[in-house]
N, C-alpha and C positions, 0 to 999 in steps of 0.2 A: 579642507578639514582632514586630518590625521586620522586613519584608523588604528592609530595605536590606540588601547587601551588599556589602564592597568587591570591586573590580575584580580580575579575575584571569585569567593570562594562557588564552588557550583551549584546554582541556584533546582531546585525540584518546580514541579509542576505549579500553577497558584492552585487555589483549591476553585471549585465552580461559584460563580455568583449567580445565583442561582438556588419503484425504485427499478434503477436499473444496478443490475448486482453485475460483478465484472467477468466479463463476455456475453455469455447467456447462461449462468450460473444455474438459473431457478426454470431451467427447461419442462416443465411439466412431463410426467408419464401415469400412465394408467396404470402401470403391470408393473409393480413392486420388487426390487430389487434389479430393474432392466438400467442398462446404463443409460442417460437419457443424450446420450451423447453419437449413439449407435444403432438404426442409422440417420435420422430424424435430425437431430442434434449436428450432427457433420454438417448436415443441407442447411440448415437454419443459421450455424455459424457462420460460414461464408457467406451467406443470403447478409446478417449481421454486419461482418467488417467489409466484406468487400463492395456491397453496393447502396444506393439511396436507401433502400430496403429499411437498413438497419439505421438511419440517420432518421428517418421516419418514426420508429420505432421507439430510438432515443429520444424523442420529443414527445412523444405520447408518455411517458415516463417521467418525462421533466415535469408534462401540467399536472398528471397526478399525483407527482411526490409532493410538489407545491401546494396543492389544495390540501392534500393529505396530513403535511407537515408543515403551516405553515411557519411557523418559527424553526424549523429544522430536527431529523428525527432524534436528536441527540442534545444535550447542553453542551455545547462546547468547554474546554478548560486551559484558557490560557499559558504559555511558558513564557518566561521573562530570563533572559541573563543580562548582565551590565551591557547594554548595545542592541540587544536580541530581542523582539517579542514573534512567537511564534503561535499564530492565531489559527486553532482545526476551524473550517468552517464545513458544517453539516450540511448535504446535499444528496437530491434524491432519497431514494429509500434508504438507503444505508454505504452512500460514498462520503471521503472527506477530501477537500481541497485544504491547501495552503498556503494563506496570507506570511511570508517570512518578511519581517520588517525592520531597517538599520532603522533604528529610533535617531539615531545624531542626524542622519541626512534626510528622512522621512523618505527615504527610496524604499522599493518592496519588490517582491517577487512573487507569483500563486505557483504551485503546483497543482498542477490538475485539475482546471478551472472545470467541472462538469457543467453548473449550469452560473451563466455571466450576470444573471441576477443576482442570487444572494453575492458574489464574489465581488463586483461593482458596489452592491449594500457594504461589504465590510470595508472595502475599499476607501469609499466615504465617511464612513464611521471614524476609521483611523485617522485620515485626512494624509494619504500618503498616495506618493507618485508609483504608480505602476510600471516597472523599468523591463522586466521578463517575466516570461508565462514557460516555467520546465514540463513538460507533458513526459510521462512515462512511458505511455504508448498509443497506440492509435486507438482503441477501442472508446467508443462514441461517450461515452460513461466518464472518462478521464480528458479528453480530448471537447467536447462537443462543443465550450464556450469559446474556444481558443480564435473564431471567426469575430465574433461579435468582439469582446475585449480588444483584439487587435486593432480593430476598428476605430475601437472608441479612444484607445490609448495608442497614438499615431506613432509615438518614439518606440512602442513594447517594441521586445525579439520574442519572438516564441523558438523555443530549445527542446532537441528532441532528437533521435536516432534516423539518419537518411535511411535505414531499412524498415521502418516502420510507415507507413500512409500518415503520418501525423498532418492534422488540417492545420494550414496557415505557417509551414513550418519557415522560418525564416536563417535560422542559425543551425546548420545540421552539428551534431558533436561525435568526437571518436570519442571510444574509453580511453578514461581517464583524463580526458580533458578539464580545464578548470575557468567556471566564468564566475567573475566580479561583479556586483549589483550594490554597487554604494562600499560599505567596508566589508561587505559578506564574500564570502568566496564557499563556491560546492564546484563541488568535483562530479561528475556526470561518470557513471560506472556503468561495463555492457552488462548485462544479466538476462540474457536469451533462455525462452522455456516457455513464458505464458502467452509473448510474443517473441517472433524472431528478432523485432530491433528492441528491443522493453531494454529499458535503464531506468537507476536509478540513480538519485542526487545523495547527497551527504555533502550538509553545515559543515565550517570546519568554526565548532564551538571555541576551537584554543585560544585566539585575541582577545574572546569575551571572557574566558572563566569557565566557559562551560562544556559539554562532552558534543561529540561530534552526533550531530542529529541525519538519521537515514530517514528519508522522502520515499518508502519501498514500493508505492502503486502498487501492483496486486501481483509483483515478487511473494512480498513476506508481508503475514496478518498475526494478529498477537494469537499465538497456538497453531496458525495456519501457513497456507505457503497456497498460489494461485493454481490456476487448473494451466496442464499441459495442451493447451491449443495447438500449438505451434511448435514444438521443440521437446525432445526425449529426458528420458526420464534422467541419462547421463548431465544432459544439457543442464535440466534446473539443478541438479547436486551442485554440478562446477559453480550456479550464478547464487545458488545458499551459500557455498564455501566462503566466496568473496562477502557477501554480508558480511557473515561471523566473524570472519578477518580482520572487520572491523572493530573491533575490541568488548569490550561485555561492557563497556558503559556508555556506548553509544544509545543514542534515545532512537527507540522505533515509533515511526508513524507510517501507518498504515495507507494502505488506499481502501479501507473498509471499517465499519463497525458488522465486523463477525467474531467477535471475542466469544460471547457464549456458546455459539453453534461450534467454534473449532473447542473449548474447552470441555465442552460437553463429548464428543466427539473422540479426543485424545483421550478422556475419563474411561471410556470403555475400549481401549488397547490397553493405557497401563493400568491396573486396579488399585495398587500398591501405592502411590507416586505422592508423599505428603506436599509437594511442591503446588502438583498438580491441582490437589483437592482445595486446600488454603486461594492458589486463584479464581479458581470455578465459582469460593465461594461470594470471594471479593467480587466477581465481573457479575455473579447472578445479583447483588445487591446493588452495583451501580448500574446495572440495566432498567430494575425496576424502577429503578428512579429517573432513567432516562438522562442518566449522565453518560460522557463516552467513556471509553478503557482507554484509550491511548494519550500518552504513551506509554508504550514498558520500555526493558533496557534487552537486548541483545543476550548480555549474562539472562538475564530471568528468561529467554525465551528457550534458552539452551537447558533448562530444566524441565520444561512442561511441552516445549513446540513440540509435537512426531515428527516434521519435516526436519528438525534439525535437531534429530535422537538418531539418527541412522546405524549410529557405531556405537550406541548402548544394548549387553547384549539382554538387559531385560526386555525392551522393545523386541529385537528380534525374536526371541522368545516367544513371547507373546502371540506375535504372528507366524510364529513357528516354523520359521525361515534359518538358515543355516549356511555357511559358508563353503562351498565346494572347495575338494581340493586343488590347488593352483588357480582358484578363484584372486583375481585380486583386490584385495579392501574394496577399492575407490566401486569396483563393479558390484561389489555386492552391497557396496551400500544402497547404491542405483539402482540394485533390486527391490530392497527394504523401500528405499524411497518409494517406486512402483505401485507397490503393496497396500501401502499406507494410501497412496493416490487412487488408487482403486477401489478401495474400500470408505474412503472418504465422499468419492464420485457414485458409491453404491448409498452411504449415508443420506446424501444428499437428494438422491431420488426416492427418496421412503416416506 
């Protein structure tokens, strides 16, 4: 079969018919405004990624998201382009995997299988052969099903950064590498910061008609950007850069449903931001109704994200930050970045 396809104009989202947070995001603290990262937080992360500990942990997580949510915390919202369907599938308390599927050859791909139940459910639903499993990074939340699917689907590869512990990794990738799955092709990109091997994928939409879609795992969230685990403040500027690079119509999918919390969030840095306020008011309405936000585009996130307002000097402003002399841009953005990340990491413990 041909993966040519003709041209067709670019399809948007359909409309709906219709936890474990990534690392240990939701760390608990008593004493309000303590980083909960400091010193508690350190120990418990590495407790987390590096040993059974945290694979333990992830599964106490999985049965009560399941009980919790059984249909999933979100309604899912289909994308379609001639060739493409791209199915969020809702998992845990608030992660999303993805089913990307060449409809001509019925071959698929998941990103970031968290739990191999509902992923295997959608799996059957569609009735499509399971060919790779792309893992973003090792953290048990993104990674955790990647044993069991592999299992069951004896041809899968599982894809993924040899610097990262990914489980079951089968196909290690450099940047910028590019794997095939029926007519699809994604490009695997390094973007180090929330982990040291963390990548992410990007569709390449142009065969079908449509815009190239980022797979960001917990890179980039709509208004957000993931906690500095593993890599400075420098690090994640350089692996946002690359996103954005991506062009302003690329579709973002997240590896979270945190839309309200980052938009709420970014709300009180800029006060001013009509961008900002018009989304906050959209994602607080499709919250309540328990539909998901994603996706947005790249363009839209360059308006309202803080992680990727760095060289707006309202933002800096704001956080009343300023550029030294013989400072250079790229470092003070890295500060800005910083600031925002810090303050975000105070947010969040409140």
């Amino acid at each position: 079969q041909s993966c040519r396809r003709p041209a067709a104009p670019r399809a948007s989202p359909e409309p709906s018919s219709g936890g474990l947070p990534e690392g240990v995001e939701y760390i608990p603290t008593r004493k309000k405004g303590k980083n909960p990262m400091k010193p508690v937080g350190v120990a418990w992360y590495s407790l987390y990624a590096r040993t059974r500990l945290g694979y333990l942990f992830y599964q106490r997580q999985v049965k009560k998201a399941r009980e919790r949510y059984p249909h999933g915390h979100s309604t899912p919202q289909p994308c379609c382009f001639p060739g493409v369907k791209i199915l969020p599938i809702p998992v845990l308390s608030n992660n999303y995997s993805y089913l990307v599927i060449d409809t001509g050859s019925g071959q698929a791909a998941v990103v970031d299988p968290s739990d191999p139940l509902a992923v295997q459910a959608a799996i059957e639903e569609e009735g499509v052969m399971l060919e790779a499993i792309f893992c973003t990074h090792k953290h048990w939340d993104h990674s955790g099903g990647n044993a069991a699917l592999h299992q069951q689907h004896g041809s899968c590869k599982v894809y993924g950064s040899a610097l990262d512990a990914i489980p079951e990794l089968t196909n290690p990738l450099a940047d910028r590498e590019k794997v095939n799955v029926g007519c699809l092709t994604f490009e695997a990109l390094a973007t180090p910061g929330h982990t040291v091997g963390h990548m992410v994928y990007v569709l390449d939409g142009g065969p079908f008609g449509g815009p190239p879609c980022l797979f960001s795992g917990d890179l980039l969230f709509l208004a957000g950007c993931g906690r500095l685990f593993e890599g400075s403040p420098e690090t994640m500027l350089a692996s946002l850069d690359v996103a954005v690079g991506l062009g302003e119509d690329t579709l973002l999918w997240p590896g979270h449903e945190y839309a309200l919390e980052c938009l709420t969030f970014a709300s009180l840095l800029e006060l001013d931001n009509p961008a900002l306020e018009q989304k906050l008011r959209w994602a607080t309405q499709q919250r309540q109704e328990k539909r998901s936000t994603c996706p947005s585009t790249l363009g839209e996130e360059q308006t309202y994200n803080p992680f990727l307002r760095t060289h707006r000097p309202e933002l800096q402003a704001a956080l009343g930050l300023r550029r030294g002399g013989g400072e250079h841009p790229d470092a003070f953005r890295a500060r800005v970045l910083k600031e925002v990340r810090r303050r975000k990491d105070l947010y969040k413990a409140t």
